[in-house]
C-alpha positions as CSV (number, residue, x, y, z in Angstrom):
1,X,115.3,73.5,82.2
2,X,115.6,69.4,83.2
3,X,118.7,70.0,82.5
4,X,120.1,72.7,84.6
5,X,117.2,71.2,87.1
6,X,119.7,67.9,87.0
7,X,122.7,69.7,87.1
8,X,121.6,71.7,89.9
9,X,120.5,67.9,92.0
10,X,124.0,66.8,91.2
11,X,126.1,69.0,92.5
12,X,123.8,69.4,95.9
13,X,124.5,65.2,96.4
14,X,128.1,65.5,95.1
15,X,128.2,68.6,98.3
16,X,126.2,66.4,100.9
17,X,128.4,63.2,100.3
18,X,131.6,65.0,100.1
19,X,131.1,66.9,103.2
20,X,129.8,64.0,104.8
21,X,133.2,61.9,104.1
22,X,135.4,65.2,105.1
23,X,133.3,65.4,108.5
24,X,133.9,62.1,109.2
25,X,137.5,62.3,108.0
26,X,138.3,65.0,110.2
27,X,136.9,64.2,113.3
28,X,138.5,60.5,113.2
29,X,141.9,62.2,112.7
30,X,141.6,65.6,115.1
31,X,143.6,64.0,117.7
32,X,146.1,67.2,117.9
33,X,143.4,69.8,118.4
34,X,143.1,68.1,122.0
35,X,144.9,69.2,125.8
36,X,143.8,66.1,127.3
37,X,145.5,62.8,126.2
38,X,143.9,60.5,123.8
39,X,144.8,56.9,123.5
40,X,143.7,54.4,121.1
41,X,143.0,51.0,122.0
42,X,145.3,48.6,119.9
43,X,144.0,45.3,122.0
44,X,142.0,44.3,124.7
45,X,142.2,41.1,126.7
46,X,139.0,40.3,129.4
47,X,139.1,38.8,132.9
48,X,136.5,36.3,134.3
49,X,133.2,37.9,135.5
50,X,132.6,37.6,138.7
51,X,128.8,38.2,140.1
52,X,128.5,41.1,142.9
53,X,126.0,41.8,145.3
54,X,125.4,45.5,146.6
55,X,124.0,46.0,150.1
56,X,120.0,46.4,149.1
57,X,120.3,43.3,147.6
58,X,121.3,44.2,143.9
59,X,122.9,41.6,141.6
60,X,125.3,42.5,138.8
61,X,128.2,41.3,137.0
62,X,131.6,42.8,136.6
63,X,134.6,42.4,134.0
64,X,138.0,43.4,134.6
65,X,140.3,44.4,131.2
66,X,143.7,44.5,130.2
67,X,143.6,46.9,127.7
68,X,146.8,48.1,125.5
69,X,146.9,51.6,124.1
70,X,148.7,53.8,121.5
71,X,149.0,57.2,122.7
72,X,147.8,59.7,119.9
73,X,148.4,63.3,121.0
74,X,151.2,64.9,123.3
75,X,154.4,64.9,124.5
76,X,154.2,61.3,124.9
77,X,152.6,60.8,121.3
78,X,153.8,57.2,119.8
79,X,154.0,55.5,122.8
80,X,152.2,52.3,124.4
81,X,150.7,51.6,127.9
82,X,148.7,49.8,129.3
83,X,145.3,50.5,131.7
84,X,142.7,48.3,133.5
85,X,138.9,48.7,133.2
86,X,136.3,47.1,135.0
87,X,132.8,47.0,133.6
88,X,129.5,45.8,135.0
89,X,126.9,44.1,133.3
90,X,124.3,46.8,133.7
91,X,127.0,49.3,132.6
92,X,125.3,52.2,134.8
93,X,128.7,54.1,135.8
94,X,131.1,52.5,133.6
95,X,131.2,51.2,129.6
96,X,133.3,47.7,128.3
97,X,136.2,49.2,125.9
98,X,137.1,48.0,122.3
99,X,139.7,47.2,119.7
100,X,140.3,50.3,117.4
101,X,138.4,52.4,120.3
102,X,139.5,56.3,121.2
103,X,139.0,57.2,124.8
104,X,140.4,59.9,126.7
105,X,142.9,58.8,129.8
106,X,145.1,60.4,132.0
107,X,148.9,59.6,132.1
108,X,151.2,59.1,135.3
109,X,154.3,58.7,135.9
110,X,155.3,56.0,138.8
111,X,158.6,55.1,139.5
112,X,159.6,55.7,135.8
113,X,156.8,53.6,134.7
114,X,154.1,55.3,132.3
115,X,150.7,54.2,133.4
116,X,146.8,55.1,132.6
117,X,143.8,56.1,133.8
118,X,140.7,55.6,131.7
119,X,138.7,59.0,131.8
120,X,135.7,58.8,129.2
121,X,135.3,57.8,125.2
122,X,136.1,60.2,122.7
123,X,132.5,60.9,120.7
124,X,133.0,63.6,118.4
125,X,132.6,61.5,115.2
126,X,129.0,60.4,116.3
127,X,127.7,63.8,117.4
128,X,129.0,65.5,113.9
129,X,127.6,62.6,111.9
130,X,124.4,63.1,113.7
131,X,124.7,67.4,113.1
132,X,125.6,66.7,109.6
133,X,122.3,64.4,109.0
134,X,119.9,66.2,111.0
135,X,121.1,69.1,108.8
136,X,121.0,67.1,105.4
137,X,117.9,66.0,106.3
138,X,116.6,69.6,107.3
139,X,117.6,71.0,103.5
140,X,116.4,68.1,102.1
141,X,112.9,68.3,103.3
142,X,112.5,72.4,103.6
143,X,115.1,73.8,101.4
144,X,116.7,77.2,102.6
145,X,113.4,77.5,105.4
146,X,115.7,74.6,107.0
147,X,119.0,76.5,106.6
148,X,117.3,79.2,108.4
149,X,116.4,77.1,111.1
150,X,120.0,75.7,111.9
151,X,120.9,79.2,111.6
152,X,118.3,80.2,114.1
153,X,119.0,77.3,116.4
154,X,122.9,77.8,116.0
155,X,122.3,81.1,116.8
156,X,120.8,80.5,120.2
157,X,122.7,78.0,121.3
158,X,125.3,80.7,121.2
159,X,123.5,83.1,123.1
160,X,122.6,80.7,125.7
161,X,126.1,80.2,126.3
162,X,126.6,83.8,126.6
163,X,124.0,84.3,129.5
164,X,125.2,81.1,130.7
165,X,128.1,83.0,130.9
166,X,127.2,86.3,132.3
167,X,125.6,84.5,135.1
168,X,128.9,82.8,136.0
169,X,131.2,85.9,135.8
170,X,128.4,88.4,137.1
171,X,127.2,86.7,139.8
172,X,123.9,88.0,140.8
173,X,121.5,87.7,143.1
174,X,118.8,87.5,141.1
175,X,120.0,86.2,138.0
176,X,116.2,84.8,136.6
177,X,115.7,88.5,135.1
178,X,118.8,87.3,133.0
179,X,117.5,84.6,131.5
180,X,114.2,86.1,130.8
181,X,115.7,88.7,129.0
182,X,117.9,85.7,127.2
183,X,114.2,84.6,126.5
184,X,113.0,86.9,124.6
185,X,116.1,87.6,122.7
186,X,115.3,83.7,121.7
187,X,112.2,84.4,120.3
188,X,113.0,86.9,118.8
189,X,116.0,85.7,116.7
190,X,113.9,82.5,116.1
191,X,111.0,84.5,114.4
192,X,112.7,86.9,112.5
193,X,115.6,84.4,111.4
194,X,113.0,81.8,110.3
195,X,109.7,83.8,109.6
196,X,110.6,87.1,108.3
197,X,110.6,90.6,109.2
198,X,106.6,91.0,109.0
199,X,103.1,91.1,110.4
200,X,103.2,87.9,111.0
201,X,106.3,87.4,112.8
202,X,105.1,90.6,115.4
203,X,101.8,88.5,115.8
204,X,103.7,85.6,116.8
205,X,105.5,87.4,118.8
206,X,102.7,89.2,121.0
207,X,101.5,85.9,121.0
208,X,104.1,83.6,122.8
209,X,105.4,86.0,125.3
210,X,101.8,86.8,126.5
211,X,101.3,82.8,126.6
212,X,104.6,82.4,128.4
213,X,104.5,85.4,130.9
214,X,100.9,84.5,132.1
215,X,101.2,80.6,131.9
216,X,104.9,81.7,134.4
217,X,103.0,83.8,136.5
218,X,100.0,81.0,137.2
219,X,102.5,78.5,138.1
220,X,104.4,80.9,140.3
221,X,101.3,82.2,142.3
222,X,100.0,78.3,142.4
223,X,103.6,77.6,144.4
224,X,103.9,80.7,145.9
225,X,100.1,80.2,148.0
226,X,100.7,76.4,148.5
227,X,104.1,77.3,149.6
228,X,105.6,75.0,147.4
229,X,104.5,72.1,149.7
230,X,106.1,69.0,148.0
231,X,108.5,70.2,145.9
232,X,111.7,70.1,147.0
233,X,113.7,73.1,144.4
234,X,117.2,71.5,145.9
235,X,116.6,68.2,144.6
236,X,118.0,70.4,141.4
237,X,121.3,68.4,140.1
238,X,124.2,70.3,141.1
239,X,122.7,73.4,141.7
240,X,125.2,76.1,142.6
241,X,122.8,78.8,143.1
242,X,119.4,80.0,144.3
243,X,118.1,76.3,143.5
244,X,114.3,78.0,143.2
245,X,115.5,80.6,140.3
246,X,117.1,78.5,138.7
247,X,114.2,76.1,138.9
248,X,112.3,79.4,137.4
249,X,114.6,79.9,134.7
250,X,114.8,76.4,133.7
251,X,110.6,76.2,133.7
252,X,110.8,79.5,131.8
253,X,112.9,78.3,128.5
254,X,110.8,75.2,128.4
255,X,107.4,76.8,128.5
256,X,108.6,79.1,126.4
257,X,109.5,76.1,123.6
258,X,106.4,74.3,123.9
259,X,104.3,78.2,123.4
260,X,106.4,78.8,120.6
261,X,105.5,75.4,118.9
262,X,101.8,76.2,119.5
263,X,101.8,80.1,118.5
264,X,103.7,79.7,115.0
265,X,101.6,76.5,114.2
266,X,97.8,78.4,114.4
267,X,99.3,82.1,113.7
268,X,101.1,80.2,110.2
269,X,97.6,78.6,109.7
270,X,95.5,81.2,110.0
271,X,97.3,83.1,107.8
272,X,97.8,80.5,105.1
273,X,93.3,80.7,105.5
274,X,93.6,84.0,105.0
275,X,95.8,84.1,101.7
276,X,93.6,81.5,100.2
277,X,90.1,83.0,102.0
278,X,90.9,86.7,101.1
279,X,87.4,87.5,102.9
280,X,87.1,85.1,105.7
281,X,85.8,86.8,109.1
282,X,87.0,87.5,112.0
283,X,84.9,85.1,113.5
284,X,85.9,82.6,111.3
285,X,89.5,83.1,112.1
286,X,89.0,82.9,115.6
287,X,86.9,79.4,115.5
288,X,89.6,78.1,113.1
289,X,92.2,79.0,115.5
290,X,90.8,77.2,118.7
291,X,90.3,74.3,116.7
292,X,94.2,74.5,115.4
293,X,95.0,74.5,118.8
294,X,92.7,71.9,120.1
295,X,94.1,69.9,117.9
296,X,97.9,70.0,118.8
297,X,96.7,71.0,122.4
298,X,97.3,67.0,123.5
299,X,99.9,65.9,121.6
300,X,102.0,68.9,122.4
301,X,101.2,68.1,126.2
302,X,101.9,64.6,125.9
303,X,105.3,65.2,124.2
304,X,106.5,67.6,127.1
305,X,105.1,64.4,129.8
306,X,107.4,62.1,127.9
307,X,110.6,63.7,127.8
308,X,110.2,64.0,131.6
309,X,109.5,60.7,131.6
310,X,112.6,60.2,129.7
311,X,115.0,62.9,132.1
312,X,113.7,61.0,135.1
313,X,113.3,57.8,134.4
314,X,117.0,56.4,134.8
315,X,117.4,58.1,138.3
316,X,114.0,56.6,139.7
317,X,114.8,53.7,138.5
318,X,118.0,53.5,140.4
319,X,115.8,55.1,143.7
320,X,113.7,52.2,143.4
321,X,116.5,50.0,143.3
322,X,117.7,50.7,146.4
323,X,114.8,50.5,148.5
324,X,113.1,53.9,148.4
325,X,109.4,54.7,148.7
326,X,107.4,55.8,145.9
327,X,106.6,58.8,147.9
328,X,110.1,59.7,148.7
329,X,111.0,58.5,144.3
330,X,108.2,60.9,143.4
331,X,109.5,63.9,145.6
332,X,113.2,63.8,144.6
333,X,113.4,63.1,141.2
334,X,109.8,63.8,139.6
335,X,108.3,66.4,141.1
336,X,110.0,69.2,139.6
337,X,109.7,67.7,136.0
338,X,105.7,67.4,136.8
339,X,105.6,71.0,138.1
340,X,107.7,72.5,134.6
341,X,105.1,70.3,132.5
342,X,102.4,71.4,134.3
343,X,102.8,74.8,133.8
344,X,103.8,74.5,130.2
345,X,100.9,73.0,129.6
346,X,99.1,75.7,131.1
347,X,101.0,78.4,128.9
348,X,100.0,76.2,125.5
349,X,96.2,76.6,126.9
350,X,96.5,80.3,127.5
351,X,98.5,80.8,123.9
352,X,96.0,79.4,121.9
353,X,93.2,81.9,122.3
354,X,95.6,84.4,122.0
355,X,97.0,83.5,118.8
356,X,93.8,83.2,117.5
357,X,92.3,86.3,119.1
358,X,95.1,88.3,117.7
359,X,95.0,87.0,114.0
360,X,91.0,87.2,113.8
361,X,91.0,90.8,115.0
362,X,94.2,91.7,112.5
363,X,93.0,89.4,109.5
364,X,89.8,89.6,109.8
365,X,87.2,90.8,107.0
366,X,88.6,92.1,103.3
């Protein structure tokens, strides 16, 4: 049995290693699988930097390269040219290039003279390595329940794409009934992919979309009566529809991952009491249950507060930076991320006695 047992470790590390060195293999030499031009940079040469001053008073530094390229895909595959790149200290809007670097550029042809433009790095390599560990690490630590779970996210992220789609080619007026229809496709999928086909996948279920749907519907009335007095739905980057549905359907998949978290972790719990307490009560159940979810109430919260911390903070940063108000920082590029928290927050409230409701009345006694 050790045996097989050691056989069996082996050949899994020999499988995680050796697709770890093909991933990174191939997406260093995919060069050919790209329209747009890449270039590699053979050598760079940098300028003196010179300080700069914006008008609200802002101090930075800048760098101008000479940088020499190798074109790698393409007609013009093989051949050399040569770009210039300016780069600020702070590095906000641009990036310093370097030696053995692939970017994407964009060729021209003056006077007979090939020239560059550089467009943006080529990042490929990092985001694969970063897949492949995240799903190493996944079957590492859960076996095939994490298999399931990259299928389950895979899965999604497909048929978010889709909708994302339909919206596009469809073009409806009121596309938010799309992507709540998308939502419960997701949770759907997401249960039955990484729970099962069984009681306590419909319980979880139940659970999330009546958390989700009544925490949506608060918020919505709370904005509809206050007439959504300072929040400002355009403030929405790049929004090129109805800014407010889309603001709807944006607050809708993220209150419906933060119910999700809190629904599977007390309807998982309370039936893992139940398995080993064949006889526990209802009442029992129930209790148990609030106290699950009190217990990953705040931390859930606090997690959804500091990603919007993390969304917002570079933009309010460069508000702040050139002279606004907090007032007017606050309106335009918080107040929308406080609002989809808010009301997330509500729907984790509202799922937790629901959850536990459900299980205690279909778990409860022998």
């Amino acid at each position: 049995m050790k045996k097989r047992q050691f056989k069996r470790i082996s050949i899994e590390i020999f499988v995680i290693i050796f697709s770890g060195l093909a991933i990174f293999f191939c997406s260093t030499h995919n060069e050919s699988l790209y329209k747009q031009t890449i270039g590699n940079v053979v050598s760079v040469k940098n300028g003196k930097r010179e300080s700069v001053t914006d008008e609200y008073n802002n101090k930075d530094y800048q760098t101008t390269q000479t940088v020499n390229l190798q074109i790698m895909n393409g007609k013009d595959k093989g051949k050399y040219v040569e770009l210039k790149n300016t780069y600020s200290q702070s590095g906000a809007l641009d990036q310093k290039l370097n030696k053995n670097q692939k970017i994407f550029i964009e060729l021209h042809h003056t006077n007979g003279k090939l020239t560059a433009v550089f467009m943006y790095s080529k990042r490929d390599t990092y985001l694969l390595m970063l897949c492949w560990l995240v799903i190493v690490l996944l079957y590492i630590m859960m076996q095939i329940k994490g298999i399931r779970t990259i299928l389950s996210v895979t899965i999604n992220f497909i048929l978010f794409l889709i909708f994302v789609q339909l919206d596009v080619n469809l073009n409806i007026t009121y596309f938010f009934w799309l992507f709540a229809l998308s939502a419960l496709l997701f949770t759907a999928l997401s249960l039955i992919i990484v729970i099962g086909w069984n009681r306590q996948c419909a319980i979880t279920f139940v659970a999330i979309v009546f958390g989700t749907t009544l925490g949506l519907v608060i918020g919505w009335s709370i904005l509809e009566l206050t007439n959504s007095q300072g929040v400002h739905y355009e403030a929405l980057d790049m929004a090129t529809q109805a800014p407010k549905q889309l603001f709807f359907a944006a607050t809708l998949i993220g209150l419906l991952g933060a119910v999700m978290d809190a629904a599977t972790d007390i309807v998982s719990t309370l039936f893992e009491m139940k398995e080993n307490t064949p006889n526990i009560s209802q009442k029992q159940l129930f209790l148990s249950g609030r106290q699950v979810g009190r217990a990953i109430m705040g931390p859930l919260i606090n997690v959804l507060f500091l990603i919007f911390f993390a969304e917002t903070f570079a933009m309010a940063v460069l508000y702040f930076r050139t002279n606004n108000t907090y007032s007017f920082t606050f309106a335009w590029t918080m107040s929308l991320g406080v609002v989809q928290s808010l009301i997330s927050g509500i729907g984790i409230v509202l799922v937790i006695p629901t959850a536990s409701y459900l299980c205690s009345r279909l778990l409860g006694g022998k």
